[in-house]
Z-matrix of the N, CA and C atoms (Angstrom, degrees):
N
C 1 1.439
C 2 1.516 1 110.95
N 3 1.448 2 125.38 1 -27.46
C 4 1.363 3 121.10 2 -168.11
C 5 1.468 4 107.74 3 -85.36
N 6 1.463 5 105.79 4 -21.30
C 7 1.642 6 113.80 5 173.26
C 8 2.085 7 93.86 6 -67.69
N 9 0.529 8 150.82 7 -119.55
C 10 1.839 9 153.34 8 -166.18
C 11 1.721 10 103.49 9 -19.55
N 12 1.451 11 112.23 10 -58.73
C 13 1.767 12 90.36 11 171.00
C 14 1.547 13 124.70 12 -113.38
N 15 0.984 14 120.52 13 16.25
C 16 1.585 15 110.91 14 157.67
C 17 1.333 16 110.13 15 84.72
N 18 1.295 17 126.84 16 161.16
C 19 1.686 18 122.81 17 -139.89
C 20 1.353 19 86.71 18 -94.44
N 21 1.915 20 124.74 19 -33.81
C 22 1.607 21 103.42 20 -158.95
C 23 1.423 22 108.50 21 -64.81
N 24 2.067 23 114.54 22 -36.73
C 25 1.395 24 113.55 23 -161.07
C 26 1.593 25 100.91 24 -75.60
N 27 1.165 26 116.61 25 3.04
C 28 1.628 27 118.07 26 176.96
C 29 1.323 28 109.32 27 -75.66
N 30 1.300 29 116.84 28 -75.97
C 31 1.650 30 120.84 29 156.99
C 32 1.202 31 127.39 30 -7.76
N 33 1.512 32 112.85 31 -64.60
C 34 1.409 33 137.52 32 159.69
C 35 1.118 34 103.19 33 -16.21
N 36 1.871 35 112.79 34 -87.18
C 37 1.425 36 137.45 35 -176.84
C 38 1.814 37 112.52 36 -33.11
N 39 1.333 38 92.36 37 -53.67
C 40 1.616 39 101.31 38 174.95
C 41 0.846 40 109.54 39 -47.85
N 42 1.598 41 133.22 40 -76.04
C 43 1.333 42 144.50 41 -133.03
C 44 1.725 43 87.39 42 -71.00
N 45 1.583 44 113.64 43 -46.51
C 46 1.800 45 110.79 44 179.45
C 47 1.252 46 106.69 45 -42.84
N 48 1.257 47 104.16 46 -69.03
C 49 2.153 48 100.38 47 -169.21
C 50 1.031 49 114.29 48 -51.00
N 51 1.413 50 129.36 49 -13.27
C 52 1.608 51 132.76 50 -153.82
C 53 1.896 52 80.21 51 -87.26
N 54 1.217 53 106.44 52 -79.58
C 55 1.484 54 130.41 53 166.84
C 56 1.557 55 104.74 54 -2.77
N 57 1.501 56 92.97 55 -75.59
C 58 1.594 57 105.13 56 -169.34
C 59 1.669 58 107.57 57 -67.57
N 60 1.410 59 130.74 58 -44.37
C 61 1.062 60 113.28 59 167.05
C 62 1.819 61 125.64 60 -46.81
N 63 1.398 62 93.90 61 -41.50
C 64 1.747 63 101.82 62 -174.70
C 65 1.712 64 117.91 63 -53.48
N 66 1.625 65 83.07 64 -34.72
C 67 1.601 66 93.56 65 174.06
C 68 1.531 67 127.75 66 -67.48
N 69 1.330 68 87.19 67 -35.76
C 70 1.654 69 96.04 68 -171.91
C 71 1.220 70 117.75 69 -86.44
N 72 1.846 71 137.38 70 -13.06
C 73 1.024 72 136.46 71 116.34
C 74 0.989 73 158.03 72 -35.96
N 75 1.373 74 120.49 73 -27.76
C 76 1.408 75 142.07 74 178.34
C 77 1.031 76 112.90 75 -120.01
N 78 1.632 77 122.36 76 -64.66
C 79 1.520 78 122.43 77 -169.53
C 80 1.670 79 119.95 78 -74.23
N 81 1.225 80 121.41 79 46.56
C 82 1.717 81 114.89 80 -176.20
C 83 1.575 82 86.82 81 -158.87
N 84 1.418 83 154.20 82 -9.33
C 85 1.093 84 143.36 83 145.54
C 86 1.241 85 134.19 84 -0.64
N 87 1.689 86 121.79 85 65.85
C 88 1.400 87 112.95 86 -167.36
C 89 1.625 88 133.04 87 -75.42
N 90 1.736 89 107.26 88 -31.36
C 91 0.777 90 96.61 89 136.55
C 92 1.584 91 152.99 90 -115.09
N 93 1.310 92 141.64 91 -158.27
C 94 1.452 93 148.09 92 -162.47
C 95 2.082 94 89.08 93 -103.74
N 96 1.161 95 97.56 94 116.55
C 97 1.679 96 105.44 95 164.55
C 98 1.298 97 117.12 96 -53.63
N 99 1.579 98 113.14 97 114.87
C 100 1.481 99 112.68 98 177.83
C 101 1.612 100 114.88 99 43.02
N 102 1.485 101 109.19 100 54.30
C 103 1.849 102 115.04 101 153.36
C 104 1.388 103 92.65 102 -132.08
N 105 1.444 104 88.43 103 -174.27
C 106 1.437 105 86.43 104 -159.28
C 107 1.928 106 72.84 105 -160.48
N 108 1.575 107 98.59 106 161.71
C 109 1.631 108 111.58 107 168.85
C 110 1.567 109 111.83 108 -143.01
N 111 1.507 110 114.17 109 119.46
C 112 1.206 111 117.41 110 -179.93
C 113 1.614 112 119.49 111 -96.52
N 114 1.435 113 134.44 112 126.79
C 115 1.015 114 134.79 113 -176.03
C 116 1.335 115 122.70 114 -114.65
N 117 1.713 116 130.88 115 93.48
C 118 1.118 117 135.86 116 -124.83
C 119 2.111 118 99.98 117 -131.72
N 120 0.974 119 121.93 118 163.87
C 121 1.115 120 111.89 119 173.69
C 122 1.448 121 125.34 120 161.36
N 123 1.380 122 149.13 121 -147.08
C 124 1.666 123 128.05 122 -167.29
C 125 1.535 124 92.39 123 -146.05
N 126 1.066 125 151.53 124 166.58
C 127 1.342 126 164.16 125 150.27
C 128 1.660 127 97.46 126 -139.51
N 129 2.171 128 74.81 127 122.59
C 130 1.581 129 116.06 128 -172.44
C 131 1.426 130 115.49 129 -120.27
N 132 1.064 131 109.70 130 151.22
C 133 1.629 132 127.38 131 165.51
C 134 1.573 133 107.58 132 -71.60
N 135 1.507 134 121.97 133 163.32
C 136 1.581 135 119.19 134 174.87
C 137 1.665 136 105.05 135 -78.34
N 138 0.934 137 129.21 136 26.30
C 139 1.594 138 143.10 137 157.60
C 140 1.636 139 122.75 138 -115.14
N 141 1.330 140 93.36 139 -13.03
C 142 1.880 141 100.34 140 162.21
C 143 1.558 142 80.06 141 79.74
N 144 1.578 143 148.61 142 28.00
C 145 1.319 144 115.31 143 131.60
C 146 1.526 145 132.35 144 -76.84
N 147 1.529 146 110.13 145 167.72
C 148 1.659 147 107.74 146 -178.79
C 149 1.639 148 115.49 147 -52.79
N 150 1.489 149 121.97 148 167.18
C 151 1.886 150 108.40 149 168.87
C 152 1.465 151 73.84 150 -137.63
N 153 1.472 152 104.41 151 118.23
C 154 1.912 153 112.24 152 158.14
C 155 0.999 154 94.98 153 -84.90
N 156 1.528 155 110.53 154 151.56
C 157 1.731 156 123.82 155 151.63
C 158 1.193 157 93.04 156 99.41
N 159 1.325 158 141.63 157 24.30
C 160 1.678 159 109.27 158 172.93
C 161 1.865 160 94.27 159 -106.62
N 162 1.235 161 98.62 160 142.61
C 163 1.581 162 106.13 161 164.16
C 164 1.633 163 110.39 162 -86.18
N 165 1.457 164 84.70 163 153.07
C 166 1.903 165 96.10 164 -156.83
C 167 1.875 166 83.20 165 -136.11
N 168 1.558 167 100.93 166 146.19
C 169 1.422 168 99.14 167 175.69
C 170 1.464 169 123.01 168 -135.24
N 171 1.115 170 136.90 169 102.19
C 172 1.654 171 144.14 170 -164.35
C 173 1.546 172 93.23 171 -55.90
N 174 1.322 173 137.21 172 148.46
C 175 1.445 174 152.84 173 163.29
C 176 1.382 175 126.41 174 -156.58
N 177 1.525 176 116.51 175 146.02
C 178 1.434 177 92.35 176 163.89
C 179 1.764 178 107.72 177 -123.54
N 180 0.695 179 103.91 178 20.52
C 181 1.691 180 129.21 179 148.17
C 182 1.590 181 156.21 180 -170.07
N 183 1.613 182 88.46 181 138.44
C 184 1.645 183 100.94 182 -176.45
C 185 1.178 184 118.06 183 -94.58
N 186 1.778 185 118.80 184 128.60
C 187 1.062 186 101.93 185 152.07
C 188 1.931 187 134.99 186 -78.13
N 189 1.300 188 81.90 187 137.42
C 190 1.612 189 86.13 188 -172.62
C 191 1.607 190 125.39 189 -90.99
N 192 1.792 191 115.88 190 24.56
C 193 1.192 192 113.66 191 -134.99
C 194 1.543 193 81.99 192 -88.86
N 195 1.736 194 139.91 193 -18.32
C 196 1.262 195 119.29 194 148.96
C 197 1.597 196 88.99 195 -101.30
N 198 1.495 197 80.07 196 137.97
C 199 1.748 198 109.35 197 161.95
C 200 1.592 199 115.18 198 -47.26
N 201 0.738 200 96.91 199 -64.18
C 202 2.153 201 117.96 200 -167.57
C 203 1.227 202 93.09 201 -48.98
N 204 1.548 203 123.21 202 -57.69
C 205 1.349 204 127.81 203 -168.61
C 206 1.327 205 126.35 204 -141.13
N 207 1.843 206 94.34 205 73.13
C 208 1.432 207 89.76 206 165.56
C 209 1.636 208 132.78 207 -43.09
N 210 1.591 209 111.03 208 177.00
C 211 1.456 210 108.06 209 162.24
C 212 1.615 211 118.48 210 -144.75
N 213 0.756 212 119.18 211 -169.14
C 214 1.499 213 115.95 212 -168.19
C 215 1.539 214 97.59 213 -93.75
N 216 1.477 215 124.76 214 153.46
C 217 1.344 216 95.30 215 152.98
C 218 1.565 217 108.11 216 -109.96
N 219 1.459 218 111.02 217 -17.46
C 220 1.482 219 103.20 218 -163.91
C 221 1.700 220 95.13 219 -131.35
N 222 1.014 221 134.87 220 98.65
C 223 1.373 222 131.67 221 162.12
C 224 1.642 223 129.53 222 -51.05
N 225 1.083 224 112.08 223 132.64
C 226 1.444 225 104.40 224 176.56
C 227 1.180 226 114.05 225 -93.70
N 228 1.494 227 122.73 226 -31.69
C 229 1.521 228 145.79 227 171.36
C 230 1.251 229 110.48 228 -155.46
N 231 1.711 230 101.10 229 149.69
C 232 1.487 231 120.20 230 158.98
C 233 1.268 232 119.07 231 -125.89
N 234 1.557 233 120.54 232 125.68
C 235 1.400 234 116.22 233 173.23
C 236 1.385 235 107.68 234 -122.62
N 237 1.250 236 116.34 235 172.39
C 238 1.770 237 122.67 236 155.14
C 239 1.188 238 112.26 237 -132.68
N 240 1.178 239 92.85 238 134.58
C 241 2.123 240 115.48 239 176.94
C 242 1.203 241 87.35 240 -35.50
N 243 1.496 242 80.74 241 135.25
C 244 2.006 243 107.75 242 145.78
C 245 1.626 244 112.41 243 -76.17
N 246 1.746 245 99.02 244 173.76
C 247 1.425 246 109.60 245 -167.97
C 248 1.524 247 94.17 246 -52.01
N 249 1.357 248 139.19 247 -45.40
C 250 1.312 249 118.09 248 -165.53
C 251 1.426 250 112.88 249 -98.43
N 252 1.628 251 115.70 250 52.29
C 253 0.953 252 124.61 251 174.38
C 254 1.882 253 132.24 252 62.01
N 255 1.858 254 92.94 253 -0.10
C 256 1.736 255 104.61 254 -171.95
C 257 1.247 256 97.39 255 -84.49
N 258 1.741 257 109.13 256 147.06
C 259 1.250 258 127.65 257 160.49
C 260 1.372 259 120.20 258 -118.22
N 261 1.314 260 141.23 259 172.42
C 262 1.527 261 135.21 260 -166.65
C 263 2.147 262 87.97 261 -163.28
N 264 0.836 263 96.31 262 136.81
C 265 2.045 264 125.53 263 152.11
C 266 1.576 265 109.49 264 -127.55
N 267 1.295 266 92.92 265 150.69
C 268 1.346 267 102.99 266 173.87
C 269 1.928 268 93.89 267 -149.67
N 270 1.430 269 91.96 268 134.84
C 271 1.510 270 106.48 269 -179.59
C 272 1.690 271 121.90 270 -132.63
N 273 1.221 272 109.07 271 152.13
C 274 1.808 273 94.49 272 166.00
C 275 1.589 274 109.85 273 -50.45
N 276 1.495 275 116.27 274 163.20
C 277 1.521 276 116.76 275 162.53
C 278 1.743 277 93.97 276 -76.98
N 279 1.248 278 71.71 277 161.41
C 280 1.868 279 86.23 278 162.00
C 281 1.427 280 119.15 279 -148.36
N 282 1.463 281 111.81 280 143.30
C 283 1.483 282 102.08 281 174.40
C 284 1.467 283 125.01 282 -58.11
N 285 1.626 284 103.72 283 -50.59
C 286 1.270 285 125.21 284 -163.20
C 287 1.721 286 122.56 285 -79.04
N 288 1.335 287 141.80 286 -166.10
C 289 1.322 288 137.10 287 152.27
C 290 1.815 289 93.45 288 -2.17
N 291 1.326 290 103.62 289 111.27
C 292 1.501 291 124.29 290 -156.74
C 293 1.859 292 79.79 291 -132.50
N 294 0.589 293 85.72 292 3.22
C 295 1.880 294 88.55 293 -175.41
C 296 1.629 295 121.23 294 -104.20
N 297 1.423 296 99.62 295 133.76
C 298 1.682 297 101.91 296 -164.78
C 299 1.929 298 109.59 297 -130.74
N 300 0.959 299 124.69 298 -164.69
C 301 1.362 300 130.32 299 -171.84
C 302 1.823 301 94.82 300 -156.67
N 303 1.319 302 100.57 301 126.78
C 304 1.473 303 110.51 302 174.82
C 305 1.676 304 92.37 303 -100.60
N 306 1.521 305 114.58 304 160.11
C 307 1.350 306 106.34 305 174.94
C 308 1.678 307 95.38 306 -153.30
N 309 1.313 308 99.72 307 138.57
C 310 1.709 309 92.65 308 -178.09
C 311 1.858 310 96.52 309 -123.80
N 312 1.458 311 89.06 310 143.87
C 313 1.332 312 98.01 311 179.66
C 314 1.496 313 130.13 312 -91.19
N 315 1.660 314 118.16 313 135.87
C 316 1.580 315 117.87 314 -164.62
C 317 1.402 316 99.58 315 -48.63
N 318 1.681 317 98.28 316 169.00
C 319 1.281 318 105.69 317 -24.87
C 320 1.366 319 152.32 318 -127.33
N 321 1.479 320 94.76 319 78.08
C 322 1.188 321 118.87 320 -179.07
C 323 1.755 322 95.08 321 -88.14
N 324 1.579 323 100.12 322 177.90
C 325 1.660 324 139.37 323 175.77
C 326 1.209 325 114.59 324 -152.03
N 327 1.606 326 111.38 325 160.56
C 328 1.080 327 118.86 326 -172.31
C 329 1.704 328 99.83 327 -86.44
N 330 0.638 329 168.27 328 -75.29
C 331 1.586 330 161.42 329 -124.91
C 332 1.714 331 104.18 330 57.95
N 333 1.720 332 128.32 331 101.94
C 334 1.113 333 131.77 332 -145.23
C 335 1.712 334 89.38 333 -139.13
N 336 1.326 335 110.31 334 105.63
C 337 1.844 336 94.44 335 171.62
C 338 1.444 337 116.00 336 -80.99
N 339 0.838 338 121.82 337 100.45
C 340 1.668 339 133.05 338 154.84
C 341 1.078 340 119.87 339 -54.45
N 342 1.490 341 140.94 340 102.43
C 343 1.163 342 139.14 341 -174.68
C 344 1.451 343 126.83 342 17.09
N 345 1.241 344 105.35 343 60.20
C 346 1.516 345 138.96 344 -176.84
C 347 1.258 346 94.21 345 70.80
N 348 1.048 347 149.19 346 20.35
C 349 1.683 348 140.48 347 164.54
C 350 1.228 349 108.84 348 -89.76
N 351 1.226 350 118.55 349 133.72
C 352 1.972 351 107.31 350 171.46
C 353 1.987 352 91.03 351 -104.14
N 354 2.042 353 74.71 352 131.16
C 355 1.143 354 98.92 353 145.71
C 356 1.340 355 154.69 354 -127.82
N 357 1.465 356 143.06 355 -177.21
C 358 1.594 357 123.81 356 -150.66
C 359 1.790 358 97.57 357 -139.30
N 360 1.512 359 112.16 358 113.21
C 361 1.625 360 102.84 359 -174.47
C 362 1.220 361 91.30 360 -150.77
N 363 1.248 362 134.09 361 163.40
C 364 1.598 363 137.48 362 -152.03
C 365 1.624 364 88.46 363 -117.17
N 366 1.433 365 128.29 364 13.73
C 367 1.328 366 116.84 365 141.67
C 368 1.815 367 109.29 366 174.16
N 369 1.569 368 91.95 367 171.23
C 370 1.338 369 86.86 368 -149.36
C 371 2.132 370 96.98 369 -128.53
N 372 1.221 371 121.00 370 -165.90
C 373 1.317 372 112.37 371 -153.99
C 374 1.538 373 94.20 372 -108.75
N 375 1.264 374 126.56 373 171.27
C 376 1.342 375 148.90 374 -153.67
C 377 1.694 376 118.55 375 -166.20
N 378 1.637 377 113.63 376 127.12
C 379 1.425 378 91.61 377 -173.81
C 380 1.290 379 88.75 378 -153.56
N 381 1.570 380 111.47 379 132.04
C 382 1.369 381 125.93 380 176.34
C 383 1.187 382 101.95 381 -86.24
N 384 0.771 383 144.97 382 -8.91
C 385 1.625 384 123.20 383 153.07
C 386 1.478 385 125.31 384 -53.94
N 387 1.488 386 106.36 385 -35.92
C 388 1.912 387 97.33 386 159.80
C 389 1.863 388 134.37 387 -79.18
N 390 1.272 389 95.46 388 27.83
C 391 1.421 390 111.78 389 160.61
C 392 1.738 391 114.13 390 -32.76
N 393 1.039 392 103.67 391 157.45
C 394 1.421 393 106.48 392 160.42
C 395 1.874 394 116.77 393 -125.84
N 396 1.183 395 124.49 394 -178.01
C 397 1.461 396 106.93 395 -169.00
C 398 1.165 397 127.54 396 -62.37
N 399 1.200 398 114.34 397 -10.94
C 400 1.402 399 124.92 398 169.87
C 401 1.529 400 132.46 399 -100.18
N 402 1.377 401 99.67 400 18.36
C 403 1.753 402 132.95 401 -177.77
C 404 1.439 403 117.22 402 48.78
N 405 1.801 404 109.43 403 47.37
C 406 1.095 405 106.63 404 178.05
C 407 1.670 406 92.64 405 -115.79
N 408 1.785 407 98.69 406 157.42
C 409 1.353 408 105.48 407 164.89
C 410 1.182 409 115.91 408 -147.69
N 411 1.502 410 89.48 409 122.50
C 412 2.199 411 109.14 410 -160.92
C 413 1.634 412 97.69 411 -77.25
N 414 0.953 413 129.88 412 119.20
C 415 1.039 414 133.10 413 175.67
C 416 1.839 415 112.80 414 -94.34
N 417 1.351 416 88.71 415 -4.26
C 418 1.400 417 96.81 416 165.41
C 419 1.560 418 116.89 417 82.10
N 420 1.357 419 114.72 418 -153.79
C 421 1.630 420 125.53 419 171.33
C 422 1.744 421 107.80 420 -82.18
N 423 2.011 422 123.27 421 96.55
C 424 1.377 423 93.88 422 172.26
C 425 1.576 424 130.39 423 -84.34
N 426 0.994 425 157.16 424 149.92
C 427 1.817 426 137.19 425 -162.37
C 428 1.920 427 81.19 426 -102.46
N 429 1.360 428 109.22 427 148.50
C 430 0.986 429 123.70 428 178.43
C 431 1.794 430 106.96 429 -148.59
N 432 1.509 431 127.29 430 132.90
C 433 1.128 432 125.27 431 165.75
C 434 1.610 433 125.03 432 -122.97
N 435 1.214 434 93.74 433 -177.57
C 436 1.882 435 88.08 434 -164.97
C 437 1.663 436 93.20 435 -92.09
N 438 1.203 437 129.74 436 134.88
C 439 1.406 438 121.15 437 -174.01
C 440 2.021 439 95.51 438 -137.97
């Protein structure tokens, strides 16, 4: 081969695969080796009591082809609140699209304030990027109603 293109475009060639291998080992890593991200939190009534029994669904996509009510297409998990209304996920970390969709099933809603507007959608957004050092993310108290 070095007889037809010549030693510099050889180098060249090298230095690419070198490149492209480096990349393709290292640089596409989606997820984080042995972490993990837990996404934990309470589902409430508009009186801030617990709601046992509702199934809740981790995703990282909805279809949106009705608006009103998306759906999941691919679940990563499904749980349902405990008696005091707590739920928990636990996922690999990931570098990338760190972003998820919680979805709760009718018929309940999320109750979502929108710039002081409440609003009502059968699920709402999630982002492992607000972890804390111990890769949990409290998502806190969600209000959910029967609609």
């Amino acid at each position: 081969m070095e007889f037809i293109w010549g030693k510099e475009k050889m180098r060249k060639i090298d230095h690419l695969v070198v490149l492209f291998l480096a990349f393709l080992f290292n640089g596409c890593q989606e997820f984080i080796h042995d972490s993990f991200d837990t996404f934990s939190g309470r589902l409430v009534n508009e009186s801030g009591q617990p709601i046992s029994g509702v199934e809740l669904v981790l995703t990282q996509e909805l279809d949106f082809t009705d608006f009103q009510n998306p759906v999941s297409i691919s679940s990563i998990y499904t749980v349902r609140t405990d008696l005091s209304g707590r739920f928990r996920f636990v996922v690999p970390s990931k570098n990338f699209n760190n972003f998820y969709y919680l979805q709760i099933k009718p018929p309940y809603r999320f109750e979502i304030d929108f710039n002081g507007e409440k609003n009502f959608r059968n699920y709402t957004e999630v982002f492992s990027s607000e972890r804390d050092a111990f890769g949990v993310v409290s998502l806190g108290d969600l209000t959910a109603v029967e609609k």
